[in-house]
N, C-alpha and C positions, 0 to 999 in steps of 0.2 A: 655861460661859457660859450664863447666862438667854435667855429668848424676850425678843426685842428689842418695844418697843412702836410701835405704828403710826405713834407723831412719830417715833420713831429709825429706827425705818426709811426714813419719808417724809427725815428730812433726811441721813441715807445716801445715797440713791438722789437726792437733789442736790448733792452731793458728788460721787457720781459724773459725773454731768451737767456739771458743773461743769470736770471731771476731761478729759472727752472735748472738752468745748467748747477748754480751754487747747490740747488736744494738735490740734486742727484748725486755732486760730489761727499754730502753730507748725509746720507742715506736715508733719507726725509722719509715718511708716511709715504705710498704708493698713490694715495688717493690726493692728498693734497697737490703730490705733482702732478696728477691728473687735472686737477682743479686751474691750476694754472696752466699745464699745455692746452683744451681748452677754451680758455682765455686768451692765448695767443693764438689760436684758430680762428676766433671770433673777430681779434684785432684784424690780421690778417686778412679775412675776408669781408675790413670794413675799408681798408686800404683799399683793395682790389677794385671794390664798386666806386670806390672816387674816382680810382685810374679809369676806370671805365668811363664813367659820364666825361670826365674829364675829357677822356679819345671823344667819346660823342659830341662834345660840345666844338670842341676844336675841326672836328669831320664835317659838323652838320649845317654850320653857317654858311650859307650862300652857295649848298647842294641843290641839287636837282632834283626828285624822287628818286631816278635810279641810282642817284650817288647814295642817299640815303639810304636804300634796301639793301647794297652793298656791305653799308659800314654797319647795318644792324646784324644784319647774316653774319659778319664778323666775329661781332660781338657773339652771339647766338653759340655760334663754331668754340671758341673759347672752352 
């Protein structure tokens, strides 16, 4: 399976939202929605690292060094 892209991911990760919202209107196990909030932290913060390289990749071609220490300090700041 291919890298998924930033919509498929973003409409995953409301899927899953979605997913956890059902299981709290239906007064589910405490731990199971745990189990999947989670899982949607995890998605979340698989997202995030794409957006990041992503900014990186797009900042760093045909940078300077100091453009680059800039955009990584960015990143870093985050």
């Amino acid at each position: 399976m291919g890298k998924l892209s930033l919509e498929q991911r973003v409409t995953r990760i409301l899927g899953q939202v979605k997913g956890v919202e059902k299981m709290v209107k239906e007064k589910r196990n405490q731990v199971e929605i745990l189990q999947q909030v989670t899982a949607v932290k995890k998605a979340i913060d698989g997202l995030s690292h794409e957006i990041i390289i992503d900014y990186f990749h797009d900042k760093v071609q045909d940078s300077n060094k100091e453009e680059v220490a800039t955009v990584i300090q960015r990143i870093i700041d985050l």
